[in-house]
C-alpha positions in Angstrom: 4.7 15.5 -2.7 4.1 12.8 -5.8 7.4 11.1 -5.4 7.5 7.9 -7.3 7.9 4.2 -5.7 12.0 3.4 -5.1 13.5 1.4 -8.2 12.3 -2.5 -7.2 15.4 -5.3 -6.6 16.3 -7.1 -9.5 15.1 -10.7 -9.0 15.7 -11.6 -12.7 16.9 -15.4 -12.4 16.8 -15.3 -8.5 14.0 -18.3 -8.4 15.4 -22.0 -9.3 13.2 -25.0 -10.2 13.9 -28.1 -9.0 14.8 -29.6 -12.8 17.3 -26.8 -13.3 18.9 -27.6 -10.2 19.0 -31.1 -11.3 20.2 -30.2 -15.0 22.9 -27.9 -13.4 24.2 -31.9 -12.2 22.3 -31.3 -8.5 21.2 -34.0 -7.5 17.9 -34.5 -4.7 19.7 -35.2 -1.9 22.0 -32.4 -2.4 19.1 -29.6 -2.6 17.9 -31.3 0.4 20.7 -30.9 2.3 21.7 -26.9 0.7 17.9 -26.5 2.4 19.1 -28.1 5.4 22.0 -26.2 6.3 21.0 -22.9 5.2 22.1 -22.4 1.4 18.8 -22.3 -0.2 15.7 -21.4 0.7 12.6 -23.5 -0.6 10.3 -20.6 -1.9 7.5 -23.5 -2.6 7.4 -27.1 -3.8 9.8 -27.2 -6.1 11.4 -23.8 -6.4 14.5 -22.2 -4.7 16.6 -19.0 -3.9 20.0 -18.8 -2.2 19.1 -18.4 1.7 21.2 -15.0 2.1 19.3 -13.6 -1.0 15.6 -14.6 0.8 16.9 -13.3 4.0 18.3 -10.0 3.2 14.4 -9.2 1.2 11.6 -7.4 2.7 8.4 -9.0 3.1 7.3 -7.4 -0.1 10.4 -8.8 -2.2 9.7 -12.1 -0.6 6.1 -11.8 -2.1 7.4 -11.1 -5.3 10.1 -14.1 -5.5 7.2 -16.2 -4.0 5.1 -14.8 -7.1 8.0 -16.4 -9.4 7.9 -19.1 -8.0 4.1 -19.8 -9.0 4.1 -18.2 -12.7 7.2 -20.7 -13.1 5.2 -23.7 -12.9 2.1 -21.6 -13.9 0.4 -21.8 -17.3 1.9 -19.3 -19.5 -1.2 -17.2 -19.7 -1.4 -16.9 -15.7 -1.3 -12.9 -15.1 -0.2 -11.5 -11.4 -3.3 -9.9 -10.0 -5.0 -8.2 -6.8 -2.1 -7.6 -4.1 0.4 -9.4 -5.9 0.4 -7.0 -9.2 0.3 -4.2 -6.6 3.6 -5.3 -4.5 5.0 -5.9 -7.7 4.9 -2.1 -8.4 6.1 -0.8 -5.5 2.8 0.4 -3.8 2.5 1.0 -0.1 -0.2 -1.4 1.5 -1.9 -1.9 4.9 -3.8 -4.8 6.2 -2.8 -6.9 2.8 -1.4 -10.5 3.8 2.0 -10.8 1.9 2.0 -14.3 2.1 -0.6 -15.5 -0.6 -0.1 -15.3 -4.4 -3.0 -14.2 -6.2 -3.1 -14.5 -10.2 -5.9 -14.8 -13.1 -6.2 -17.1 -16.0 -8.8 -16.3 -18.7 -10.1 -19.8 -19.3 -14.0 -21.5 -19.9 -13.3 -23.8 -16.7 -12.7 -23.5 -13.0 -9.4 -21.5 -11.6 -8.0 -24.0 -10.5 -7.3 -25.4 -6.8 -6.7 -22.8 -4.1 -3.1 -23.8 -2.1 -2.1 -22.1 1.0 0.4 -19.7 -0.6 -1.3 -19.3 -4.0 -5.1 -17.9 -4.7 -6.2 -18.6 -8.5 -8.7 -16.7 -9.9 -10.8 -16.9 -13.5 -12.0 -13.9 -15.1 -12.1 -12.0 -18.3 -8.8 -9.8 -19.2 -9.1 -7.6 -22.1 -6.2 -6.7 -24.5 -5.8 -3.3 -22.4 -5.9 -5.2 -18.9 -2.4 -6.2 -18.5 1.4 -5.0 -18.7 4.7 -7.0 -18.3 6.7 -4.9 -14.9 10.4 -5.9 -13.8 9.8 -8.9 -16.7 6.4 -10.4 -15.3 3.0 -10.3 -16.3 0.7 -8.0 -14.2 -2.8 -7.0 -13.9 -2.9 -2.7 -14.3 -3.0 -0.2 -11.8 -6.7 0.3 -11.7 -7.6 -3.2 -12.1 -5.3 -4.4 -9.8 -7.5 -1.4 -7.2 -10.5 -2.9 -8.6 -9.3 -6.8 -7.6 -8.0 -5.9 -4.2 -11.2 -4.4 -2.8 -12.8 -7.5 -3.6 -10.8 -9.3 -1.3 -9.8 -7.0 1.3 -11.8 -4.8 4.0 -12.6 -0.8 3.2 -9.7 0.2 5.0 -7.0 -2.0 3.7 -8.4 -1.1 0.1 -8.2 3.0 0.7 -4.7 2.8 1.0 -4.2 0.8 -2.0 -6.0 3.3 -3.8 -5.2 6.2 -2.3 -1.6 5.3 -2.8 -2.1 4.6 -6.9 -3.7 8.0 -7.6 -0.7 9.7 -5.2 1.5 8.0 -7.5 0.0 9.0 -10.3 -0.5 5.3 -11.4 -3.8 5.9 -12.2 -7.0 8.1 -11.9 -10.0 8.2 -10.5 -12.0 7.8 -13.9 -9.7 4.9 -14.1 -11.0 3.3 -11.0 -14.7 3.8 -11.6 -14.1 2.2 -15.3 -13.0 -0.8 -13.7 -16.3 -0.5 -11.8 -18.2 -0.2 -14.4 -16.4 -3.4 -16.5 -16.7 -5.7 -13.5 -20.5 -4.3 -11.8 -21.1 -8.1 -11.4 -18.1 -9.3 -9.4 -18.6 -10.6 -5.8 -17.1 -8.0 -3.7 -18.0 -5.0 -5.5 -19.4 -3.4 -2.3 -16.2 -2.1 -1.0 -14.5 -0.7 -4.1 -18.0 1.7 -3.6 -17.1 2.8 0.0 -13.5 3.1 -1.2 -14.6 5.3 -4.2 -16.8 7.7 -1.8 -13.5 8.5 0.5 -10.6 8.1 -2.2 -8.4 11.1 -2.0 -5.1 11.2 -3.8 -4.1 14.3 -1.7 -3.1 12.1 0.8 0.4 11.5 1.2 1.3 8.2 3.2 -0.4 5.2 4.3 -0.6 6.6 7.7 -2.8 9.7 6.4 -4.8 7.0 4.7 -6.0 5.7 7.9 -6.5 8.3 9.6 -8.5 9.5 6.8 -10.7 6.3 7.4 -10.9 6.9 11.0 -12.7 10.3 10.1 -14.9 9.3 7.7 -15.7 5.6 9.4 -16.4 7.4 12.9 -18.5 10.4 11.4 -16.0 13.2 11.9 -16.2 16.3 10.2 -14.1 15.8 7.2 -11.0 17.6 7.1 -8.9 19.7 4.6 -5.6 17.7 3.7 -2.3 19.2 3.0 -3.6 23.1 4.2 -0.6 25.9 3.4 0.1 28.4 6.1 1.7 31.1 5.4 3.6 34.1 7.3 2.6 37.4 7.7 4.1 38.1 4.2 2.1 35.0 2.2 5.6 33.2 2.3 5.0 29.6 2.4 5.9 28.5 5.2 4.4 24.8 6.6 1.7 22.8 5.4 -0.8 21.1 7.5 -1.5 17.2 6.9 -5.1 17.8 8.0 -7.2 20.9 9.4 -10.1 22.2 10.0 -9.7 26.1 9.8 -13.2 26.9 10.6 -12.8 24.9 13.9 -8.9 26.5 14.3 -8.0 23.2 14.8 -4.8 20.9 12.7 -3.5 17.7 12.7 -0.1 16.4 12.4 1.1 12.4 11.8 3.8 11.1 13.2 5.1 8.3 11.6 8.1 6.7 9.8 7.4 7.2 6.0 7.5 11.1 7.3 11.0 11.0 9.0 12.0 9.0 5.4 10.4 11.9 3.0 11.5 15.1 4.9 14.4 14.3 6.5 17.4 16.7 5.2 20.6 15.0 4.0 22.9 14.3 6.9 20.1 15.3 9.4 19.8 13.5 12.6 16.3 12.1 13.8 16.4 14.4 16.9 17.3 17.5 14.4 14.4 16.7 12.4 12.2 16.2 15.5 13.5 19.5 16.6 13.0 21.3 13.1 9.4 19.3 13.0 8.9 21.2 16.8 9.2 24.4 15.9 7.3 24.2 12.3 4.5 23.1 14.5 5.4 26.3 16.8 5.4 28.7 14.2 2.1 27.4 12.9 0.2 27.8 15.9 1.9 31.5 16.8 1.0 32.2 13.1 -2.8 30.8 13.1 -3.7 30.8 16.9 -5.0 26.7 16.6 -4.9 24.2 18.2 -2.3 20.8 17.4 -3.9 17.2 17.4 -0.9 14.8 16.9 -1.7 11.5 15.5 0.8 8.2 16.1 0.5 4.7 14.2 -0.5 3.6 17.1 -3.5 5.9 17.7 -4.4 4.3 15.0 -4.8 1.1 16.1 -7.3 2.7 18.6 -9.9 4.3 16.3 -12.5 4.7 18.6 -10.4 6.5 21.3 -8.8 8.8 18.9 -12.0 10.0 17.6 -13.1 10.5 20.9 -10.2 12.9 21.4 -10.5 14.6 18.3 -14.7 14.8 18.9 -14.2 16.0 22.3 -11.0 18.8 20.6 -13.3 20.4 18.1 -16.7 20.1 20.9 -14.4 22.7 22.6 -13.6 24.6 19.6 -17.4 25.6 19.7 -18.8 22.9 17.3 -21.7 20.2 18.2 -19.6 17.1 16.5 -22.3 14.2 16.3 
């Protein structure tokens, strides 16, 4: 299901500096005192947003009014990068701190000073590197991949990844390019191990990890998104893992499913109960066995890989 990322808020003119405040007749002791008693919100030294508007964002529109904040005072050529170009269109992540602004700068000298909410980086960007999204400058898709491995663990990079060839953002000849152009950055270890099990089958962040579990823990790998079908080749469910030799199938439970295949007007128990019996009619239809999967299995890798070693050891298979 290659459904695009939800249309982003509008934060055009949500972010204040300081001098506008003070053109606007403001004067310092009254922005200290709209801070104060809840009326604005200081996004960083210097820059502002009304306290309802910063309240009422996620932590990823926080991120992005935070990311204002910096290429307001920024030089003009600063370009969001890494996990800030990524938030910035709408991509799923895991393990990313939201907190920290990253950007690059093409220029002969040093980045610039590192700050607690803002990361600077130097490199080269080509004509073809960047785009203006939602009326800011960002790194593209698969450079932004390419950045975030180099500052991020295996797993938290698959997702990113996985999620920007599920989206269609970009490709898998896309990523390796980026490779390729940057073979000499620091870092460049993990965007390998995140090529080797990049899979833009998967469908949520939740299959992402669990595809790292697998591949991390030496499991047999899996076949995402299998179709079963009825005893007249109808269509009838489709599998987020399996392994049909072993008869065996997994199944994820986890928000972002209830969000993408919930009916309009159905209730969470209907959907449970509908979810239920598709699992029903896939085991009276195939004769396997279910493995479900929560989110927080997955915060136990090495006990759910014993589970799912010990499953397919009974299935008949000598599993490492």
């Amino acid at each position: 299901m290659n459904r695009p990322p939800a249309k982003p808020r509008d934060l055009t003119g949500v972010v204040r500096l300081r001098r506008e405040l003070l053109s606007d007749g403001m004067t310092d002791t009254q922005i200290d005192c709209l801070v104060r008693t809840r009326r604005l919100h200081r996004v960083r030294y210097g820059a502002y947003v009304p306290y309802d508007v910063w309240e009422a964002c996620s932590a990823e529109d926080q991120h992005r009014l935070r990311a204002r904040a910096v290429l307001a005072r920024a030089h003009e050529a600063t370009v969001l990068t890494h996990v800030s170009s990524l938030v910035e269109r709408g991509v799923p992540l895991w393990g990313v701190p939201l907190d920290v602004v990253h950007t690059t700068r093409e220029q002969p000298e040093r980045a610039g000073r590192r700050q607690d909410d803002w990361v600077p980086h130097r490199g080269l960007i080509g004509p073809g590197d960047t785009e203006v999204l939602n009326g800011v400058p960002i790194s593209t898709a698969a450079r932004a991949a390419f950045e975030l491995t180099t500052v991020v663990g295996v797993e938290a990079g698959l997702v990113a990844v996985n999620r920007l060839l599920h989206m269609g953002a970009m490709t898998i000849d896309d990523f390796r390019k980026q490779m390729r152009d940057h073979a000499y950055w620091p870092g460049r270890l993990t965007a390998n191990l995140v090529l080797r099990m990049a899979d833009g089958r998967l469908e949520s962040v939740g299959e992402d990890r669990f595809w790292f579990v697998v591949h991390r823990h030496g499991l047999p790998v899996p076949e995402p998104q299998m179709e079963i079908r009825d005893e007249r080749g109808r269509l009838v469910a489709r599998t987020d893992f399996a392994w049909p030799e072993l008869e065996v199938f997994v199944e994820f439970d986890g928000r972002i499913k209830y969000e993408l295949h919930r009916r309009e007007g159905e209730t969470l128990e209907e959907f449970l109960m509908r979810e239920k019996k598709r699992e029903e009619l896939v085991c009276l239809l195939t004769g396997w066995t279910c493995i479900r999967v929560t989110w927080s299995d997955l915060g136990r890798p090495e006990l759910l890989a014993a589970r799912i070693r010990g499953v397919l050891r009974a299935r008949g298979r000598s599993i490492g």
